[in-house]
N, C-alpha and C positions, 0 to 999 in steps of 0.2 A: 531519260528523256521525259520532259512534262506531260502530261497524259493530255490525250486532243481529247477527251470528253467535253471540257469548258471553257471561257472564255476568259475566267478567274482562278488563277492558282490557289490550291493551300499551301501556304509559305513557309507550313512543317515540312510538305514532299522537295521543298527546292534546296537543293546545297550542292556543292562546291563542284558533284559529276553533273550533275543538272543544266548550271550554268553552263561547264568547258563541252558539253556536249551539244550544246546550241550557238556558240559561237561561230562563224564563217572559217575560222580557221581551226577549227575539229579535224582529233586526228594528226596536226602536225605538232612537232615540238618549241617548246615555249622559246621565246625569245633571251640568246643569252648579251647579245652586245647591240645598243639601240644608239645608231649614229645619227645627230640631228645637227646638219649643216645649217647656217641660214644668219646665226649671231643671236637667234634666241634660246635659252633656258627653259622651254616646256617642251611639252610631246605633246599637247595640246588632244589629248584625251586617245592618241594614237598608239593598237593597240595595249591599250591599258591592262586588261584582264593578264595578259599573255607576257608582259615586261614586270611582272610585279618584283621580280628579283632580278630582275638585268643589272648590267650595268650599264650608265650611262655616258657617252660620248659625244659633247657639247663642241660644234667647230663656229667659234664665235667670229673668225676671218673669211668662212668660204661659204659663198650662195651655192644653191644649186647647182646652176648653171658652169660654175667652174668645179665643181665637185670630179676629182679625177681616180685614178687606181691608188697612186700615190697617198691620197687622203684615207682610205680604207686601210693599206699600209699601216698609216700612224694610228688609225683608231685601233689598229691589233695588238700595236706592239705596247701600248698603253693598256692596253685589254688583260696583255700576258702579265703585265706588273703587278697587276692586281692583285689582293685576295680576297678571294671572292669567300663570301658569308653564308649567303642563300637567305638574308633575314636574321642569323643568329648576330649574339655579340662577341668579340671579341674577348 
């Protein structure tokens, strides 16, 4: 945890527990499968710290609004094909 003495970090005490310890979602586990309906390509900064090794699931035909169980479905079984890396390479 960054020390509440100041208002300025020293940027030697901050790394990688520092950060996930101050994030809103502290404590929970990182994000493994990020499904982003809508026809766009980003995550648009959504979270980012926490998907750094996801994989991603791009539904370029379905809005929101029709987003149904069925769709979850497909991003799983798409999920399960995977292999998953964690960042290494192949």
């Amino acid at each position: 945890m960054l020390p509440k003495r100041s208002l300025f970090w020293n940027l030697d005490e901050i790394d990688e527990q520092t950060v996930e310890s101050n994030l809103y979602t502290k404590g929970l586990p990182n994000v493994d499968l990020l499904i982003r309906p809508s026809g766009e390509c980003r995550i648009s900064n959504f979270l980012i710290w926490q998907s750094a090794y996801a994989e991603f699931y791009f539904m370029k035909d379905i809005l929101w609004p029709d987003f149904r169980p069925r769709h979850v479905d497909m991003a799983i079984e798409e999920y399960n094909r995977r292999n998953r890396t964690y960042g290494g390479v192949k």
